[in-house]
Every structure is written in structure tokens, then in C-alpha cells.
C-alpha positions as CSV (number, residue, x, y, z in Angstrom):
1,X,129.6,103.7,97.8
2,X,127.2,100.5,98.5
3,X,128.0,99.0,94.7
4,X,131.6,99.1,96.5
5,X,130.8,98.0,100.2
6,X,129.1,94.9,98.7
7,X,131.8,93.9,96.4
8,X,134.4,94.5,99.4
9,X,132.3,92.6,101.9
10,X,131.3,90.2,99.7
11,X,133.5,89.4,97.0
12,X,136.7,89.5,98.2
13,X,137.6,85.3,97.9
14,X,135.7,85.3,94.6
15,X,138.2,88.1,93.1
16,X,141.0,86.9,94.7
17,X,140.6,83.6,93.2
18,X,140.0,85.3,89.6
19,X,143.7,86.8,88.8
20,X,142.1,88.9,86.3
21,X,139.7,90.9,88.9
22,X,142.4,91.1,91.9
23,X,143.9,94.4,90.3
24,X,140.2,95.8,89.7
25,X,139.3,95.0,93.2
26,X,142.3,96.5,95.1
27,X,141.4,99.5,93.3
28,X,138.1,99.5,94.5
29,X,139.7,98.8,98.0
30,X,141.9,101.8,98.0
31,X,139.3,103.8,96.7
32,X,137.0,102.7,99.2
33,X,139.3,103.8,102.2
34,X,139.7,102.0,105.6
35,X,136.7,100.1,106.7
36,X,135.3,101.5,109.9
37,X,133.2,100.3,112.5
38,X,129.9,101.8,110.4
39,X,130.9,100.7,107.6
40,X,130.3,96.8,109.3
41,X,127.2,98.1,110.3
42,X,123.8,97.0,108.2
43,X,122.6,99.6,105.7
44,X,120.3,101.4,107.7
45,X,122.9,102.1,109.9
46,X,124.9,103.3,107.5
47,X,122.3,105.5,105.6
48,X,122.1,107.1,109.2
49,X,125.6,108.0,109.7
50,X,125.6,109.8,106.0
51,X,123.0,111.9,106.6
52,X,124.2,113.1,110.5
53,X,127.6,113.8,108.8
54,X,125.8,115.8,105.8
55,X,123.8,117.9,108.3
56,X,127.0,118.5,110.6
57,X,129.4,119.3,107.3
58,X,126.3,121.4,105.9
59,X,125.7,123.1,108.9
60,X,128.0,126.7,108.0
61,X,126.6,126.1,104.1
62,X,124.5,128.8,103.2
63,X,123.7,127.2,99.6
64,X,124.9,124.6,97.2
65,X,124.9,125.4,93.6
66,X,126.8,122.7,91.7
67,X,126.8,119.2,91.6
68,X,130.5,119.0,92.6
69,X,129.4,120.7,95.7
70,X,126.8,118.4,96.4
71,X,129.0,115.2,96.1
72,X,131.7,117.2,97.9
73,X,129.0,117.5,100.7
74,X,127.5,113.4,100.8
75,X,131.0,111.6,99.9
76,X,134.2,111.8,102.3
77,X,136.9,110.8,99.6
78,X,136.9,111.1,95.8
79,X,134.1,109.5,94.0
80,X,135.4,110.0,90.5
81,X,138.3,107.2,90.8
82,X,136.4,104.7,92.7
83,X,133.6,104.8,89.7
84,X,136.5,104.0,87.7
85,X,137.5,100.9,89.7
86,X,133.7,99.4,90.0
87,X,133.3,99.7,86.4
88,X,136.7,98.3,85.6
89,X,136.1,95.3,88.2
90,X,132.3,95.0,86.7
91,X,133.6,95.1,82.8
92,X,136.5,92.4,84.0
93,X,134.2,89.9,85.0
94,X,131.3,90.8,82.2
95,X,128.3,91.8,84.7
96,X,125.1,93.8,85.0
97,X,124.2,95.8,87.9
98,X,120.5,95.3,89.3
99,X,119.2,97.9,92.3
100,X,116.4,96.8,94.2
101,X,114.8,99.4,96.5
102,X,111.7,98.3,99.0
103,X,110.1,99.0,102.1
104,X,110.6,102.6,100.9
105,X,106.7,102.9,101.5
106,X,106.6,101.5,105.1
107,X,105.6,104.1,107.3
108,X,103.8,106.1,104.6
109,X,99.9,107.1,105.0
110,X,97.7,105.0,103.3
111,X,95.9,106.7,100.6
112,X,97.5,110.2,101.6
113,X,101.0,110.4,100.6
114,X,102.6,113.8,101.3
115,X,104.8,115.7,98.7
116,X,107.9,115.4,101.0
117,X,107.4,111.4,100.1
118,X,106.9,112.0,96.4
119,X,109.4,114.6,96.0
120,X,111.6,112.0,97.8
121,X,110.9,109.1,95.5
122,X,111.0,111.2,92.1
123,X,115.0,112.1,93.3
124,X,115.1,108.3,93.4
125,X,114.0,107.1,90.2
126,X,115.9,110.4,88.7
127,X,119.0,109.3,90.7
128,X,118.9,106.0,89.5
129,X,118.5,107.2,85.6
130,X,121.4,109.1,85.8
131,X,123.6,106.1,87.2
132,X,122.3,104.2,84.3
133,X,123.2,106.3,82.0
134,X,126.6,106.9,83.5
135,X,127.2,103.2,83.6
136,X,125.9,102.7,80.1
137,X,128.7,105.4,78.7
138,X,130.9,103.0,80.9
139,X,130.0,99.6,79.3
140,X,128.1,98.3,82.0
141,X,124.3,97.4,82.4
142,X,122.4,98.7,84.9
143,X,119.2,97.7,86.4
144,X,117.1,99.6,88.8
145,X,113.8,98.2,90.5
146,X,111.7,100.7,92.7
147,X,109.2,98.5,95.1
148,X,106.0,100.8,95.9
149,X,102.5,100.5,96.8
150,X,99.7,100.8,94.2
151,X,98.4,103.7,96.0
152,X,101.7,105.6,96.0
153,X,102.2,104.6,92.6
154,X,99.2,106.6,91.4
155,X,100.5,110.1,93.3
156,X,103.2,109.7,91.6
157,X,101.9,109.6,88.2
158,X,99.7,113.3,89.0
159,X,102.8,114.6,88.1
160,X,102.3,115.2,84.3
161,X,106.6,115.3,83.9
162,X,106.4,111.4,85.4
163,X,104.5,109.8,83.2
164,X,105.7,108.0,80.8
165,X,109.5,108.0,82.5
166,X,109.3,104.8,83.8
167,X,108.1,101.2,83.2
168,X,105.4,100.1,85.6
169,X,104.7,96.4,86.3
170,X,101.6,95.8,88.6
171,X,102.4,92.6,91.2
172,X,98.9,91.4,90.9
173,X,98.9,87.9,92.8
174,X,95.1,87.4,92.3
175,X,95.4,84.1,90.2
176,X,95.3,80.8,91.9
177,X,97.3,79.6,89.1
178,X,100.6,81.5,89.9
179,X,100.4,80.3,93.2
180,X,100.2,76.5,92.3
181,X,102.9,77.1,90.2
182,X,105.3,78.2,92.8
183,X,104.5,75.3,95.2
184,X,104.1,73.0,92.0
185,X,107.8,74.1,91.3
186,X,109.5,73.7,94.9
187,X,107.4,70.0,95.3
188,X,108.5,69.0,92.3
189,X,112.6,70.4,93.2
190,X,112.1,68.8,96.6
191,X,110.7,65.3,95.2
192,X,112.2,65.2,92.4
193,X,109.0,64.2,90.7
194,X,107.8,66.7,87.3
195,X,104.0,65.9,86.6
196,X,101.2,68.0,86.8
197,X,100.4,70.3,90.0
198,X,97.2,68.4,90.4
199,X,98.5,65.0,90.8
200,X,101.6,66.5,93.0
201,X,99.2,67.6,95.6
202,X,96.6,64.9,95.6
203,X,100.6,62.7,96.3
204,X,101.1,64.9,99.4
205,X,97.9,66.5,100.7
206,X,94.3,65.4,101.5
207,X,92.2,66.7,98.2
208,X,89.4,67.9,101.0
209,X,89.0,70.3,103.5
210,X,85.4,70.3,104.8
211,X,84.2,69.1,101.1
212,X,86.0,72.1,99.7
213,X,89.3,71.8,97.7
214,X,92.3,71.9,100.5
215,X,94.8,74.1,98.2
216,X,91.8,76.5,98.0
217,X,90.8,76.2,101.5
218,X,94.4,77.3,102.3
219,X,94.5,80.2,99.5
220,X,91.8,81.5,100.6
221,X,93.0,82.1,104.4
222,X,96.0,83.7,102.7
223,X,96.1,87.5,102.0
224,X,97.7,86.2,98.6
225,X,101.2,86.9,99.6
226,X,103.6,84.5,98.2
227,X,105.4,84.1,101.5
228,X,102.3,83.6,103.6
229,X,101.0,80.9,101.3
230,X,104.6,79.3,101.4
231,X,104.2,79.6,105.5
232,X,101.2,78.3,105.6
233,X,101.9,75.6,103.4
234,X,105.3,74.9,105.2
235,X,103.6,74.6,107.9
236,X,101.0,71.9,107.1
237,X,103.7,70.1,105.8
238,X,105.6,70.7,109.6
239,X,102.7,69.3,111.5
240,X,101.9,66.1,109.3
241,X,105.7,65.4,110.3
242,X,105.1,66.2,114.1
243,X,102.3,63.5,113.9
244,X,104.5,61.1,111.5
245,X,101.8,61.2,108.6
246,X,103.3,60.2,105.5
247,X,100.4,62.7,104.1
248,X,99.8,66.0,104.8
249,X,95.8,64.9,106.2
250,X,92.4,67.1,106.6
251,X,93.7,67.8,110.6
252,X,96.7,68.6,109.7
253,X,95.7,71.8,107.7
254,X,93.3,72.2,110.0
255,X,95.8,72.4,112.8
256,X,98.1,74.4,110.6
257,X,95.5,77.1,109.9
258,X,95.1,77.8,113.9
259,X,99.2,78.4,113.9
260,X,99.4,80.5,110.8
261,X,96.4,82.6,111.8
262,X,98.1,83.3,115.0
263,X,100.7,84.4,112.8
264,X,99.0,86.7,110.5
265,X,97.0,88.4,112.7
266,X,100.4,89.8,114.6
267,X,102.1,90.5,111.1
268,X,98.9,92.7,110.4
269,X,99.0,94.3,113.7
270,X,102.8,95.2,112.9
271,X,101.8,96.7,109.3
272,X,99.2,98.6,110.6
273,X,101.3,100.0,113.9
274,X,104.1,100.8,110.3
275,X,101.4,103.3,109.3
276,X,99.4,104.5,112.5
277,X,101.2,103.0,115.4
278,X,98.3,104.1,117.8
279,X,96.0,101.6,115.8
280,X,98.0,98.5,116.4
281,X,95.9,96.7,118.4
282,X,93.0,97.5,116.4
283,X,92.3,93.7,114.7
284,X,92.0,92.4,118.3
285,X,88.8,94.7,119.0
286,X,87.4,91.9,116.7
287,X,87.8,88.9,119.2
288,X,85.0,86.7,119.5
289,X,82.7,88.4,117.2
290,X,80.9,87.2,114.6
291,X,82.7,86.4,110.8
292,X,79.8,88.6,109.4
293,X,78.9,92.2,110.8
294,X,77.1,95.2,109.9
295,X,78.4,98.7,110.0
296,X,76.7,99.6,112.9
297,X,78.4,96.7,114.9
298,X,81.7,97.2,113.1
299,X,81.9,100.5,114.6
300,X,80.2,99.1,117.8
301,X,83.4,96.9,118.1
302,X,85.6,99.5,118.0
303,X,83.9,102.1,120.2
304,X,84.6,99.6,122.8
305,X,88.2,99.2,121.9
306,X,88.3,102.7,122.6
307,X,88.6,104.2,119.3
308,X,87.1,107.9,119.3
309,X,83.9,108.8,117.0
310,X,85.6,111.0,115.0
311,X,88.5,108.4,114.1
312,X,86.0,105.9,113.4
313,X,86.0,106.0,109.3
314,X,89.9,106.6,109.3
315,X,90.3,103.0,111.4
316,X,87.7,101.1,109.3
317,X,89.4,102.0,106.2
318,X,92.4,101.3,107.1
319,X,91.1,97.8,108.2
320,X,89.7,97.4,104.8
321,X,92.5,98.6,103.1
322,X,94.8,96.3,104.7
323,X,92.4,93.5,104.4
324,X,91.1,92.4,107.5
325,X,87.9,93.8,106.4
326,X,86.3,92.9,103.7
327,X,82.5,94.2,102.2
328,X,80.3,91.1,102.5
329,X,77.8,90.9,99.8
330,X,77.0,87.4,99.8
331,X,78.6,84.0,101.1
332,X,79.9,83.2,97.9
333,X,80.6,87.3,97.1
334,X,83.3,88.2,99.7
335,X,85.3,91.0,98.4
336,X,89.0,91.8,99.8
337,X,91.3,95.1,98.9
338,X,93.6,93.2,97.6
339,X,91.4,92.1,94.7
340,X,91.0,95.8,93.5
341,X,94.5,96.7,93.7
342,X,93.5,98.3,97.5
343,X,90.7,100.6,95.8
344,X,88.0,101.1,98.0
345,X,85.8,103.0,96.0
346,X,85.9,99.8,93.2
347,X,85.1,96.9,96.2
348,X,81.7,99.1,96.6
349,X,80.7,100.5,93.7
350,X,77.1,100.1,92.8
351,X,76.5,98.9,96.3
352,X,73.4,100.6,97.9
353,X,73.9,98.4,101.2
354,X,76.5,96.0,102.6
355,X,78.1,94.2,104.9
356,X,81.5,93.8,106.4
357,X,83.5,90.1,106.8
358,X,86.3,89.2,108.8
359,X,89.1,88.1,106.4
360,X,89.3,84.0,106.8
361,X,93.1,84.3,107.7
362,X,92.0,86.0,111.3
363,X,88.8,84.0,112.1
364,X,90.5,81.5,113.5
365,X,93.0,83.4,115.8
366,X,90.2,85.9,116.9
367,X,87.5,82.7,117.5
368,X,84.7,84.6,114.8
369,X,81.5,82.4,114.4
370,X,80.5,81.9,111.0
């Protein structure tokens, strides 16, 4: 039913400009039905409106023992002819189907997924092998991409009949290099100059921040997230306009990092209020500290932000796991979660003592002293 609401919503002058996909896609309009005012709504919405109408039409159901019975219960008009239509309209214009599913893991406990989650994500990835294969005996190639945490990831894979099903790719953006290849790409599209990353960023940016290399000063205040280097990056590039610099200067990044750290520090209040919504405000227990603490003033900090005793280890790991901790061993030996694929038990092993640090990307919005 979404394959079709996309192609209705958002195909409909592309087919009708293509005389060989207008039949297919009438089809698919007919089989469809009438288009409601949920059907306009966005997919939450609509994912909403299925399930209430499943738990009213399944109220009087005592038990469903066939798969007919099961579609009969989630779709309100035949499925059968409308797979006919999407495949026709897909094998008519010679297309693959890719499904990309994220933000699944929101609201899920970190590092304690329950079995209602996994037992919800296995019918996932089993749902979506069986619409390959349908597809497949259809002519059509299907595509399916399942977004999780690493941590989620690894209860899935306790159950011996998952391993093995599925391919795994780890999103590990630990290397500097990848991310000077994704700005090295869009200066180069945006200039229209192709030479070496290097000598692209020594055209546009100061080489120096405080003697240390500028594209590394602003990685390193990053959480190494695409889109917050890309922010942050936009927005050095912003303020070096504001001041009509025809060079991205040493202040400008400077004055760039005290906007982006704003920033950051109310994304990660929002990710962490995603998981434990009474721990939102934790980060801000953190203002005016120092960069570098001990655990005795790391919990000190948070009695006084008025986090119980008892809920003290649950809040610090969840600060480390998210990243605004990290275990200090040195000043040149900072260590983060997301360098360990958010394993806390790798960042300290063989550790008899440590510290903790502030990450870099919330010292400046939370005024820590080095």
C-alpha cells in the first residue's frame, strides 16, 4: 500500500507523460481506491490509522490462522490485483525497488532492548524477505535497508536462527578521510575546481586554528556525524559571508563553533529525552564546570541537578554512551563511544583509574575551562 501511495502522489505527471506507464498506473489507481483525507496525511499518520482500524476490525476475532485472514484483517480492498498493477507499472518502466527503514530504534533503551522490540524487528526483516522474493518471481528487483543501532544489532544476532540471514554493514565514520572526501566533493561541485582536498581547503579556509589544523579542529567538535560536520562547516562558511571575508578566517570558525555548539548540545538533549525523557536536561548539569572531571565530581554535578543516588550509573552511562562523556586518560588520549562502536566496556578496558571529559562539541555552549 505505500509502494502505491508513493507512485500515486508522486508519479502521476511522470506516467502520464510516458504513454506506455498510463495504463499501468490507472491500474494502480483503481486498485488503490479513493484517496482520503489520511491517506494525504504523512506516514506516521497513516501507520496510526492502520493499526486503530486493525484493533477495532479484530476486536470480535478470537484467532487468525491463515495468512488470507491476516491480510483480510490489515488491507481494506484486495491486495492481490493492486500487486499486479505495481509490478506491471515497475516492469514497464524497467525499475528496482529500494526500502529504507530508520529511526526504528528511537525511543529504544540503550543497551537493554526488550523482546517485544526484537520480536518486532525480526517480522521486519522476515517481511521484507518475503516481498523480495515475491517481487523477484514478478521480475522486479527489490532492495531492503534496515537502519539500527550497533547495540540493537548485537540482540539481534543472540538469536542463533538470525545469523547469517542478513547482510550487515557497520556505518563506521571514524576516519577523517571519508569526511574530507564529502566536503572535498561538494567544494569541488560548488567551485567547480577538482584538485586535491588539501589545496581546496587551504583556497577557502585558514589552515590554523590555535596552531592546530582547522579541518581537525572542526572534526574534532563533531560527534562524527556527516550532517553535523556539514552544519558546522556550513556554517563557517555562513559567517565568513556575514563579515564579507572572501576566506573562511581563524574567527570565523571560531565564531562558528559557539553557534554549532549551541546547536548540538539541544540535539543531544532531544536524543537523550528519545530514550529517557526524564533525563533531558541532563547535559546542562555540566554548565561551567571544568572540561576534565573525576568521577567523584561527575556524580557531584549531577547530584545537584537533582539526579537520585541510585540512578546515578544509569545517567552517566547514558552520557557516555551518547558521547557527551568521554573517559579522559590523557590530553592527547580522549576516548569517545563512538570510537568503539558505543561499547563501554572496550573505551575502559585495562583501565585501573580514569577520568571523564566533556566532549569538545559542548564546551563551548556549556562555558567548561580547559
Amino acid at each position: 500500500m505505500e509502494l502505491a501511495h508513493e507512485i500515486i502522489h508522486h508519479e502521476r505527471n511522470w506516467a502520464y507523460r510516458d504513454l506506455r506507464l498510463q495504463a499501468a498506473f490507472r491500474r494502480i489507481e483503481q486498485g488503490y481506491g479513493e484517496v482520503d483525507e489520511t491517506e494525504q496525511a504523512d506516514f506516521s499518520e497513516r501507520l496510526l490509522n492502520l493499526v486503530e482500524g486493525i484493533i477495532r476490525k479484530g476486536g470480535d476475532l478470537t484467532s487468525l490462522s491463515t495468512t488470507a485472514e491476516i491480510s483480510q484483517l490489515i488491507h481494506a480492498r484486495p491486495i492481490r490485483e493492486l500487486n499486479d498493477a505495481i509490478t506491471a507499472y515497475l516492469n514497464t518502466g524497467k525499475r528496482d525497488v529500494w526500502l529504507l527503514f530508520d529511526n526504528l530504534d528511537k525511543g529504544w533503551a540503550v543497551q537493554a532492548a526488550h523482546d517485544e522490540e526484537i520480536l518486532l524487528l525480526r517480522a521486519l526483516l522476515e517481511a521484507t524477505r518475503k516481498l523480495q522474493r515475491q517481487f523477484e518471481s514478478r521480475g522486479v528487483e527489490l532492495f531492503s535497508i534496515v537502519f539500527i543501532r550497533d547495540d540493537i544489532y548485537q540482540h539481534l544476532i543472540l538469536e542463533p536462527a538470525e545469523r547469517g540471514k542478513e547482510t550487515a554493514a557497520l556505518l563506521d565514520w571514524n576516519d577523517a578521510d571519508l569526511f574530507k572526501d564529502i566536503i572535498g566533493r561538494r567544494i569541488a561541485q560548488s567551485s567547480g575546481t577538482e584538485r586535491p582536498f588539501d589545496e581546496l581547503w587551504a583556497t577557502f579556509f585558514a589552515p590554523h586554528v590555535h596552531g592546530e589544523d582547522s579541518f581537525q579542529f572542526i572534526l574534532s567538535r563533531t560527534l562524527m556525524r556527516p550532517r553535523e560536520v556539514l552544519r558546522f562547516v556550513g556554517g563557517c562558511i555562513s559567517t565568513a559571508i556575514n563579515h564579507r571575508h572572501d576566506k573562511v578566517s581563524e574567527s570565523d570558525i571560531l565564531q562558528a563553533e559557539r553557534a554549532y555548539s549551541a546547536e548540538a548540545l539541544v540535539d543531544i538533549s532531544l536524543e537523550m529525552r528519545d530514550v529517557k525523557s526524564q533525563y533531558d536536561n541532563v547535559p546542562y548539569a555540566f554548565i561551567g564546570c571544568s572540561a576534565v572531571l573525576s568521577p567523584n565530581e561527575v556524580e557531584a554535578q549531577l547530584r545537584d541537578a537533582g539526579i537520585q543516588e541510585a540512578d546515578l550509573p544509569e545517567v552517566i552511562d547514558l552520557l557516555v554512551w551518547f558521547g557527551v562523556l568521554g573517559i579522559y586518560i590523557s590530553e592527547d588520549d580522549e576516548r569517545y563511544s563512538y570510537q568503539f562502536e558505543h561499547d563501554p566496556r572496550r573505551m575502559t578496558a585495562g583501565l585501573r583509574a580514569y577520568a571523564y571529559c566533556i566532549h569538545p562539541a559542548f564546551r563551548s555552549a556549556l562555558g567548561c575551562s580547559n
